[in-house]
TIMI-2910 file (N, C-alpha, C, CB; in pm, 1 decimal, decimal comma, always signed):
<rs>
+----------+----------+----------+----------+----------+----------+----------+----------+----------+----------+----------+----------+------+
!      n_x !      n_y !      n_z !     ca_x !     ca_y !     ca_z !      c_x !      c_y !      c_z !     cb_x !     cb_y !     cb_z ! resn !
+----------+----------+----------+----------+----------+----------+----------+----------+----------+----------+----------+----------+------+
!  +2006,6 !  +1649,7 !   +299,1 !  +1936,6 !  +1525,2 !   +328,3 !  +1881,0 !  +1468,5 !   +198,0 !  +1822,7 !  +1547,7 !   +432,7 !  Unk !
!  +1961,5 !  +1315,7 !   +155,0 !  +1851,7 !  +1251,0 !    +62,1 !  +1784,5 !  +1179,6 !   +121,1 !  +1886,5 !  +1178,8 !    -43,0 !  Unk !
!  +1654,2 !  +1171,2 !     +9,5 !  +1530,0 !  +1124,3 !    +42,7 !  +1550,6 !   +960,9 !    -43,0 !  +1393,3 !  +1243,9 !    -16,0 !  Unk !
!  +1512,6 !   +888,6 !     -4,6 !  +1480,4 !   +787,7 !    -85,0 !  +1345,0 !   +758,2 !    -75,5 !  +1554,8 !   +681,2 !    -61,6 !  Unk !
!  +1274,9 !   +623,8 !   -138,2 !  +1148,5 !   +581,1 !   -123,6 !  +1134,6 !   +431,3 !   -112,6 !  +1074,3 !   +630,9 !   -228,2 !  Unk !
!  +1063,8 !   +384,1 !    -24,0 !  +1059,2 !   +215,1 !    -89,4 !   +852,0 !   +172,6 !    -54,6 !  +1219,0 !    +62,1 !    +57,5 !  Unk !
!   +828,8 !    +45,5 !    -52,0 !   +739,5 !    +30,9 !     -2,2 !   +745,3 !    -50,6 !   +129,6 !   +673,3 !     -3,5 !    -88,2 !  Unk !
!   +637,1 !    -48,9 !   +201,9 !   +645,6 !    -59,9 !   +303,9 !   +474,5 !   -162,5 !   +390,4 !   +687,5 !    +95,4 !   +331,2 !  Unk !
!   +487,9 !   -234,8 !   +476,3 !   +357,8 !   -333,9 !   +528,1 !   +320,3 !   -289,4 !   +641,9 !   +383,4 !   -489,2 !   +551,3 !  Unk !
!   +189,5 !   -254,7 !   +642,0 !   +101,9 !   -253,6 !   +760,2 !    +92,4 !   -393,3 !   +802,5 !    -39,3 !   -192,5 !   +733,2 !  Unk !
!   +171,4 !   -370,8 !   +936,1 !   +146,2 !   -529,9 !  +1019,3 !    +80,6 !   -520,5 !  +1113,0 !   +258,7 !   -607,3 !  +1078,0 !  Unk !
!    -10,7 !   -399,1 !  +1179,0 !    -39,7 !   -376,7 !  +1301,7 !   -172,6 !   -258,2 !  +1293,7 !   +101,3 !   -331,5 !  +1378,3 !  Unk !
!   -270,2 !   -270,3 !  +1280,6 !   -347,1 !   -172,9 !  +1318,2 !   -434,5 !   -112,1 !  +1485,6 !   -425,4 !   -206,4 !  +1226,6 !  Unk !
!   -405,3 !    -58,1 !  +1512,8 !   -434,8 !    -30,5 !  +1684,4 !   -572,2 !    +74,4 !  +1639,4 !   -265,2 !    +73,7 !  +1802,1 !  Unk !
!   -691,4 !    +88,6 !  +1701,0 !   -768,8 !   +146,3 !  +1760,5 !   -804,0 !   +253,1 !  +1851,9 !   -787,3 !    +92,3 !  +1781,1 !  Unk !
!   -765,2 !   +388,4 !  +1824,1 !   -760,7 !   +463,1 !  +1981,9 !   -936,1 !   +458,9 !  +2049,5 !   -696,6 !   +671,0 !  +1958,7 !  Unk !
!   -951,4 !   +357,1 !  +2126,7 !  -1098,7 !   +352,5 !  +2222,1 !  -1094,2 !   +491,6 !  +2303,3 !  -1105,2 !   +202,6 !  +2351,6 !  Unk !
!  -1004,3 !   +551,8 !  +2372,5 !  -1041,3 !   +668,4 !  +2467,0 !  -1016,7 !   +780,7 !  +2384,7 !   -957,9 !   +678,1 !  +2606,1 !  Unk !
!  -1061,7 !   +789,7 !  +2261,2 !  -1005,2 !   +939,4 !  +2210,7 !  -1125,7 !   +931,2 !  +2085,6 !   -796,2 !   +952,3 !  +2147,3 !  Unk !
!  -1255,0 !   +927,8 !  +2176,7 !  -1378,7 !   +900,5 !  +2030,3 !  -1447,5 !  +1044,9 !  +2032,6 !  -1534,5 !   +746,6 !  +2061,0 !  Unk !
!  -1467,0 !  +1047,4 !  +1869,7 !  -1540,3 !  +1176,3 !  +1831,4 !  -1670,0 !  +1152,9 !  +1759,5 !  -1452,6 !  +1264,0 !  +1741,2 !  Unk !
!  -1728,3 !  +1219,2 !  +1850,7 !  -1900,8 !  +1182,8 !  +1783,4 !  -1951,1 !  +1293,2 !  +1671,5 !  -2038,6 !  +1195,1 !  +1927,3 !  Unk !
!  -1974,7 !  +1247,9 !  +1548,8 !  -2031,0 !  +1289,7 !  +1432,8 !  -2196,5 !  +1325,1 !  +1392,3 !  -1987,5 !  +1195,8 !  +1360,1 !  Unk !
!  -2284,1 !  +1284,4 !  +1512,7 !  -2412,8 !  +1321,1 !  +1517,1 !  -2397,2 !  +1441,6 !  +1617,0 !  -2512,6 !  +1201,4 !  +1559,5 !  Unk !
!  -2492,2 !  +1550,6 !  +1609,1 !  -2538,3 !  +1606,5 !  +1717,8 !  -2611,1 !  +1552,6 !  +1826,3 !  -2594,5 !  +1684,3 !  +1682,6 !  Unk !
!  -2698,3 !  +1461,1 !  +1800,9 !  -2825,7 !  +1402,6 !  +1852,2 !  -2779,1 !  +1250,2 !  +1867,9 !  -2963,5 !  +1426,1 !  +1743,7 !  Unk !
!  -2745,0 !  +1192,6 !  +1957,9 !  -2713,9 !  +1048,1 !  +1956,9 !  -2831,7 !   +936,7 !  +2018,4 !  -2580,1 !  +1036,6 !  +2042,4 !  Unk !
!  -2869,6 !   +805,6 !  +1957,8 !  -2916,8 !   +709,4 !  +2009,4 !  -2869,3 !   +642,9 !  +2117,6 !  -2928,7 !   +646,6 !  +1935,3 !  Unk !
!  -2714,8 !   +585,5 !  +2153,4 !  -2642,6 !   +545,0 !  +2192,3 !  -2487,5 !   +542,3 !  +2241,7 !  -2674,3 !   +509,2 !  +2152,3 !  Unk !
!  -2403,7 !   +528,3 !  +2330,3 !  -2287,5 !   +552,8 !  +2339,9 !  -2205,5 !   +593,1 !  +2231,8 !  -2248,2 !   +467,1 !  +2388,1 !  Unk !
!  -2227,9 !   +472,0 !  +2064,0 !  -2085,7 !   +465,7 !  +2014,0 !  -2199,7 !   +456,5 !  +1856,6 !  -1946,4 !   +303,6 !  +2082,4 !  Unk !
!  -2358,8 !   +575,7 !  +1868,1 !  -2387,3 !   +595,9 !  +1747,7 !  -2316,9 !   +719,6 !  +1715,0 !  -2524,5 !   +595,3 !  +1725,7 !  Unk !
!  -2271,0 !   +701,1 !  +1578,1 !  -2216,3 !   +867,0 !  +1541,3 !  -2070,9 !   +835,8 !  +1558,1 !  -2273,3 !  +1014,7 !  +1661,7 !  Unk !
!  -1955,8 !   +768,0 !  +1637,4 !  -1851,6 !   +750,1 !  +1727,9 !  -1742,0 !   +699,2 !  +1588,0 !  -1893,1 !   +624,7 !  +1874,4 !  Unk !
!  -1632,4 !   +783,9 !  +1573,4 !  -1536,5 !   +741,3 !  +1505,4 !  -1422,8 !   +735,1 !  +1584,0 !  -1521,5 !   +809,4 !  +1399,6 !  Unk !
!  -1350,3 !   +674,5 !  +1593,1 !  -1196,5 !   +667,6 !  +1670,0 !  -1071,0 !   +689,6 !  +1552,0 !  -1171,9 !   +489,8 !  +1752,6 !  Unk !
!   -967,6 !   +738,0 !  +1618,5 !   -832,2 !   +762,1 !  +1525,6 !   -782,5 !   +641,3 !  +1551,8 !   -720,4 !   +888,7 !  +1560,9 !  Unk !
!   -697,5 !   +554,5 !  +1467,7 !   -602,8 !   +482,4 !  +1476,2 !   -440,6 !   +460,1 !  +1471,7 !   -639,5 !   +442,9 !  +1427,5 !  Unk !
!   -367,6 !   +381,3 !  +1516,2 !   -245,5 !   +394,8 !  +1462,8 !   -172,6 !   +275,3 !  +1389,3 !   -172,5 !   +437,6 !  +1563,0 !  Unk !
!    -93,5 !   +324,8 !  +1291,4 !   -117,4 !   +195,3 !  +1166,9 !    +88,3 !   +167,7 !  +1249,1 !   -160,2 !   +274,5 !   +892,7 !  Unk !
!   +120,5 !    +38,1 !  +1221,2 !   +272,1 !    +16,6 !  +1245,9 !   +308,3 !    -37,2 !  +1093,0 !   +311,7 !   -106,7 !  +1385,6 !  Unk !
!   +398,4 !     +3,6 !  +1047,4 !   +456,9 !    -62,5 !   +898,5 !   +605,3 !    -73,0 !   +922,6 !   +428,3 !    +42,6 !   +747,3 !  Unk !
!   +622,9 !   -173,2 !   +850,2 !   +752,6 !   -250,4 !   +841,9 !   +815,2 !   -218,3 !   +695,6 !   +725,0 !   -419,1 !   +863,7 !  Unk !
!   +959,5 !   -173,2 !   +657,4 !  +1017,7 !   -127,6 !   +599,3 !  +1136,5 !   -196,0 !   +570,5 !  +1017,3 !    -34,2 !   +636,7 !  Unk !
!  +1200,4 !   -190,2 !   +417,9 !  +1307,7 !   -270,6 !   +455,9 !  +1371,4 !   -163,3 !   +363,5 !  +1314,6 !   -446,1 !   +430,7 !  Unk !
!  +1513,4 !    -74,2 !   +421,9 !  +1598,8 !     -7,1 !   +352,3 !  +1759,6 !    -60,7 !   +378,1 !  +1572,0 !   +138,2 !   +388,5 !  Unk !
!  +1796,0 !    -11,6 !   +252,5 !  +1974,8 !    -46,0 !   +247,7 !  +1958,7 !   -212,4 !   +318,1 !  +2103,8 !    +97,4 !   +383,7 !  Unk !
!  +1861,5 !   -329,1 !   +284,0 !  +1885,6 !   -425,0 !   +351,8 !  +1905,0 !   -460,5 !   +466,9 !  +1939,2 !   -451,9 !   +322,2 !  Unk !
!  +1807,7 !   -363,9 !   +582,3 !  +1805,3 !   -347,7 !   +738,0 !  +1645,0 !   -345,5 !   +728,2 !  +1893,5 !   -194,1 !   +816,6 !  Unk !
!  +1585,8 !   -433,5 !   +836,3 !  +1428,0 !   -374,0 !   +868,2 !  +1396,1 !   -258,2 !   +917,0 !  +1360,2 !   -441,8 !   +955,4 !  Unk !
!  +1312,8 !   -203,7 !   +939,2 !  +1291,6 !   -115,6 !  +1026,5 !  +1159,6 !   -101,5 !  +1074,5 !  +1333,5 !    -12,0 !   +984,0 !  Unk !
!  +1076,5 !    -39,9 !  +1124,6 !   +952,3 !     -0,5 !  +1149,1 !   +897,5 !   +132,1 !  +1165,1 !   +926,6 !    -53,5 !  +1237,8 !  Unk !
!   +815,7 !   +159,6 !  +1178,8 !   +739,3 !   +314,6 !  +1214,7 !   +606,4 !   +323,9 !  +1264,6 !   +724,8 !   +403,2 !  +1092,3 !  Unk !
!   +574,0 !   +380,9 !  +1301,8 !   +421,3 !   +447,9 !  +1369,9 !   +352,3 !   +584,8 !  +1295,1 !   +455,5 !   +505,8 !  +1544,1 !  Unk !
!   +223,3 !   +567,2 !  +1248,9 !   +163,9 !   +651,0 !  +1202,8 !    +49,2 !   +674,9 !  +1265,2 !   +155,2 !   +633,1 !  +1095,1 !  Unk !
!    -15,2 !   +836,3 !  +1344,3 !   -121,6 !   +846,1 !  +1391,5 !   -239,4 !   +834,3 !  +1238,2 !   -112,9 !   +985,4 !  +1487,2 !  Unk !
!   -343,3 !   +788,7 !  +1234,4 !   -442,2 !   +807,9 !  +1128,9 !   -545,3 !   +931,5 !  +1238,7 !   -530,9 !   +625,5 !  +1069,4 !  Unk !
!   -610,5 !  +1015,9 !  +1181,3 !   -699,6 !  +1078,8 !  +1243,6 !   -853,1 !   +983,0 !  +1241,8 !   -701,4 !  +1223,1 !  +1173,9 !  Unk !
!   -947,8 !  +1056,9 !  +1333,1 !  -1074,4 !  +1034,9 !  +1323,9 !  -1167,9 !  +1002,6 !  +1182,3 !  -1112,2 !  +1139,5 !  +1383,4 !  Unk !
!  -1216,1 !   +938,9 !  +1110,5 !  -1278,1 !   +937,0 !   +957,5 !  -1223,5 !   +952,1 !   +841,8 !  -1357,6 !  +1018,1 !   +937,9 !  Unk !
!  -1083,8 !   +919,8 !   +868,6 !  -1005,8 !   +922,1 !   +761,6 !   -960,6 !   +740,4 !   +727,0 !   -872,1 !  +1034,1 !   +802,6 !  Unk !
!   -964,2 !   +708,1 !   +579,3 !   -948,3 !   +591,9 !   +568,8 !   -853,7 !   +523,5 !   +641,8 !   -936,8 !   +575,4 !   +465,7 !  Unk !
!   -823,9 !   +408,8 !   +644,6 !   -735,1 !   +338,9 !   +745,5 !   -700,7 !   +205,4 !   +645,5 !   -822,4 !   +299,3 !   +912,0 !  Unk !
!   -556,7 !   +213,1 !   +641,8 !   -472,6 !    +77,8 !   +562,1 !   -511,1 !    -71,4 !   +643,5 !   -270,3 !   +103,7 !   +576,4 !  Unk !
!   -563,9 !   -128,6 !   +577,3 !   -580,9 !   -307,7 !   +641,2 !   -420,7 !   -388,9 !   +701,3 !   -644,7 !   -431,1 !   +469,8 !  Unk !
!   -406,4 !   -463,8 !   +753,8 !   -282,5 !   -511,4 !   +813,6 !   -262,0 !   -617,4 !   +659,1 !   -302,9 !   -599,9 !  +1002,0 !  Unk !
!   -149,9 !   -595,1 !   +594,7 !   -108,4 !   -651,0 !   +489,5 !   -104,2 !   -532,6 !   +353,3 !   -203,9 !   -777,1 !   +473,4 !  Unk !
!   -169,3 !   -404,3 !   +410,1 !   -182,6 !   -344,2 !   +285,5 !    -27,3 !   -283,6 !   +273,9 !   -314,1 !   -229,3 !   +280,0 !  Unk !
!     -7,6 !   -247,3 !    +95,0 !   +163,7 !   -180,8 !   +125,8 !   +104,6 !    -13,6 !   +122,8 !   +324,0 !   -225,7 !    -44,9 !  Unk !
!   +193,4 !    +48,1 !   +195,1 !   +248,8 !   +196,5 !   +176,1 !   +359,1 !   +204,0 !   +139,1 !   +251,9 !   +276,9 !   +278,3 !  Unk !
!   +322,9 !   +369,7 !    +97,1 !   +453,3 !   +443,1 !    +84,9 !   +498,5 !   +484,9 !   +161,0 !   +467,4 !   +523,3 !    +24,3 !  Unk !
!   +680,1 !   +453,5 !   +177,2 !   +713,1 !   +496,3 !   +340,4 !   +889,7 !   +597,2 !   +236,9 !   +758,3 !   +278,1 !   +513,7 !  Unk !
!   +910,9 !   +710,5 !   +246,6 !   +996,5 !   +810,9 !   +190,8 !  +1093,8 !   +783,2 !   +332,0 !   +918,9 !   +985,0 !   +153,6 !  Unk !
!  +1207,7 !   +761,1 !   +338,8 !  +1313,3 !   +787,0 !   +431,2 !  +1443,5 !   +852,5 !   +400,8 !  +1342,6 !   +677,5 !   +479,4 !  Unk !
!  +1506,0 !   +881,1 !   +498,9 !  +1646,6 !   +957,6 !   +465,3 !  +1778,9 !   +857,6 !   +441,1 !  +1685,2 !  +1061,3 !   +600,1 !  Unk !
!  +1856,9 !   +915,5 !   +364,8 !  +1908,5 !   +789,2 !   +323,8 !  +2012,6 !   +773,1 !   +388,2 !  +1932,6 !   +770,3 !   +193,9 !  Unk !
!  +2068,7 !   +871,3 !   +465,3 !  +2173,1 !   +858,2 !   +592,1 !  +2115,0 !   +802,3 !   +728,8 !  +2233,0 !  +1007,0 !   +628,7 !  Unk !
!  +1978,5 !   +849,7 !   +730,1 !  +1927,0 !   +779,0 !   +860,1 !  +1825,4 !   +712,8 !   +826,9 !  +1888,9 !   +861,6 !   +973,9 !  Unk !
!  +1831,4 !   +560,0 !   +750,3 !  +1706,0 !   +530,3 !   +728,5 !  +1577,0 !   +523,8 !   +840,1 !  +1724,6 !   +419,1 !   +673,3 !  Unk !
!  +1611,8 !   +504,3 !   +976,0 !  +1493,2 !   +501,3 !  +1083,4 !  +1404,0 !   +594,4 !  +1089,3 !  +1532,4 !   +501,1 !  +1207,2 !  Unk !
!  +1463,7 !   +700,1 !  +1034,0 !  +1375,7 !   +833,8 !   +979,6 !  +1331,1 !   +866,0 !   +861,0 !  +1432,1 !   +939,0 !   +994,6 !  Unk !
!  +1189,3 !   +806,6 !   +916,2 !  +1100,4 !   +787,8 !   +797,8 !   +933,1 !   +894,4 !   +765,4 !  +1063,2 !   +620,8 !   +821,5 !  Unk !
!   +915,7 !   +884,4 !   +646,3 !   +733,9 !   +930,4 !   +662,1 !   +664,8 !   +847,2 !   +585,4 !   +680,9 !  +1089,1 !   +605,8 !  Unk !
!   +585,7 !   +745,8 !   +663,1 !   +492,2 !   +739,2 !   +608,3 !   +371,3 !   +780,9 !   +548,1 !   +488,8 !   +707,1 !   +637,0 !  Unk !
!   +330,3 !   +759,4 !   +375,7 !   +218,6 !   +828,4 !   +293,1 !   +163,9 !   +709,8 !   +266,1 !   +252,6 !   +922,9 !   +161,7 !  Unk !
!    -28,6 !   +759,0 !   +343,0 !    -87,0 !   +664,9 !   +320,1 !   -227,1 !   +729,1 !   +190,7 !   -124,0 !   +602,0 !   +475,6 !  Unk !
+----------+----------+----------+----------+----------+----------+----------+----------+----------+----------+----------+----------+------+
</rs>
């Protein structure tokens, strides 16, 4: 398997609301303390074909803005198979 690399656009950032993890022991309120995971969608363009992908982000880990580029590594026989590095 080769690997290639290109860059790649966050066009889509999603929110997971039912999957929140609270970071206080002691809370004021529903959503004090409350981080959610997200999932970022990026758009790719290899061998001159679009493509897309889905990346889970975890709980408190930074999160790419919709327009930011990544790095997205794909295979170069199957470009749809990809990893995104954010």
């Amino acid at each position: 398997m080769q690997q290639r690399e290109t860059m790649g656009t966050v066009v889509s950032v999603a929110r997971q609301w039912w999957l929140k993890v609270n970071t206080k022991a002691i809370r004021t309120g529903p959503l004090d303390g409350a981080v959610f995971p997200h999932i970022i969608k990026v758009s790719y363009t290899a061998d001159g074909a679009e493509y897309s992908k889905r990346k889970w982000i975890g709980a408190g880990s930074p999160v790419p803005g919709i327009g930011t580029g990544v790095k997205v590594i794909y295979d170069a026989e199957k470009p749809s198979k990809a990893k995104i590095v954010c």
